[in-house]
N, C-alpha and C positions, 0 to 999 in steps of 0.2 A: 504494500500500500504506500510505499515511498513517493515521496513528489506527486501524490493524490491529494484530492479533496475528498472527504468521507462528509455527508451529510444526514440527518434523521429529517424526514415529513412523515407531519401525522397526514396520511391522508383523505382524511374525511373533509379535510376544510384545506387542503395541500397546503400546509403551513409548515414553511420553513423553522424546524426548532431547534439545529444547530450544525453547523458547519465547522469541519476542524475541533478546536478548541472551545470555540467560540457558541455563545446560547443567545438565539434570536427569536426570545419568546419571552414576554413581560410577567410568566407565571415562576415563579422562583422554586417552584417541584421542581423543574426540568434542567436537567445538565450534563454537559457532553464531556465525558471522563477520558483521558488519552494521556496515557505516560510516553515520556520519553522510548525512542529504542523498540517500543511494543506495537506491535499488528491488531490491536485491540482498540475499536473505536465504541466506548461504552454511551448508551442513552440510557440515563439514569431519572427516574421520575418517582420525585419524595411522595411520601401519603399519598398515596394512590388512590382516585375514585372509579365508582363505577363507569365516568363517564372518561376516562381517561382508555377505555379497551376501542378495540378497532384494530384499523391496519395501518402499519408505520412502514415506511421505507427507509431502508439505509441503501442509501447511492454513493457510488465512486465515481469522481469525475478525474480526469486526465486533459489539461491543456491540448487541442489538438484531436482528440479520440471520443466516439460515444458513452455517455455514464453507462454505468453499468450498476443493477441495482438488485437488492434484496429484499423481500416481503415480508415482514414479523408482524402476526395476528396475535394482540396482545386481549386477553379473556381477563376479565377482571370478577372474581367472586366474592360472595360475601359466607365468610367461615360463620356454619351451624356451630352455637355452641348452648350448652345446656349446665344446670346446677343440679346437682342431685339432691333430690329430695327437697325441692324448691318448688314453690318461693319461698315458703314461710317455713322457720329452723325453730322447732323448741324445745329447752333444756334449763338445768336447773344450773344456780349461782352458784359457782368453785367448779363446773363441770369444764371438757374441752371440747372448745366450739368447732368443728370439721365442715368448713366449706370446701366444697367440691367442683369442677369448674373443667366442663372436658368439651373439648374442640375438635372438629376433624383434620384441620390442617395445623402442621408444627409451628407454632411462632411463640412469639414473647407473651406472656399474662400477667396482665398489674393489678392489683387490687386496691380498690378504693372505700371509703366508709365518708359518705357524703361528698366533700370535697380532699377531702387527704388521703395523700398517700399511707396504704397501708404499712410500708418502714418507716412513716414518722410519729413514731411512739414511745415513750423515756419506759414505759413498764417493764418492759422485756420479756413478754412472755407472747410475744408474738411472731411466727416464724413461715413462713411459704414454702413448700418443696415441689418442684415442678419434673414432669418425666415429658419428656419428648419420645415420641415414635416416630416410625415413618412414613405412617397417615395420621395419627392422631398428639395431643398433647392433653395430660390431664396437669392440675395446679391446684394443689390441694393450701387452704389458708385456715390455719391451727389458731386457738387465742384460746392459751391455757389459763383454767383458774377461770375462767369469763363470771365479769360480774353484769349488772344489771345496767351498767354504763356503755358497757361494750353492743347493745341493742342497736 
């Protein structure tokens, strides 16, 4: 790919969203990765939505020569996930509280209790252990000792 232009169009709306280096789209997901040295022209798109799937092209252009171009049908899903034994958990005060929290597709799971993160707590009796598979992840969120606060 030396002495080429590599470019990404999303082609639903043929809009140029990067060239080379370079990212020629006012949306700040979008960004065109390329190390030094490497044959690797990446189109990188942050938080991803559903309206983001479609077809992309990555084109090689060459001064003088016809581009030359590749098709990537990018599918955007939204991961099933479910709590066990949800919605509603009850149990008595000094027990251990076991949320359960299983998804089909492997990714990261944060736990929240209104607006805070569930690691910011001075108690310390709070702990998350997560298993990834390779269709599914479960994320299990423990809060040992639960008092009536923890509701």
């Amino acid at each position: 790919v030396r002495n080429n232009t590599v470019s990404w169009i999303r082609y639903r709306d043929k809009h140029l969203l990067t060239a080379g280096r370079y990212t020629y789209t006012s949306d700040q997901r979008f960004r065109a990765i390329h190390e030094v040295m490497s044959e690797d022209y990446i189109l990188e798109i942050k938080n991803l939505q559903s309206s983001d799937g479609g077809l992309y092209r990555c084109q090689v252009s060459k001064a003088g020569a016809p581009a030359m171009s590749h098709y990537v049908y990018l599918e955007v899903t939204e991961p099933r996930t479910s709590i066990l034994g949800g919605p509603d958990i009850y149990l008595s005060e000094g027990d251990t509280l076991n949320i359960t929290c299983l998804t089909e597709s492997p990714q990261h799971i944060s736990w929240y209790r209104g607006i805070y993160h569930s690691e910011s707590t001075s108690r310390g009796v709070i702990s998350q252990i997560t298993k990834t598979g390779d269709s599914s992840t479960a994320s299990y969120f423990l809060v040992h000792k639960a008092r009536l606060a923890d509701s």
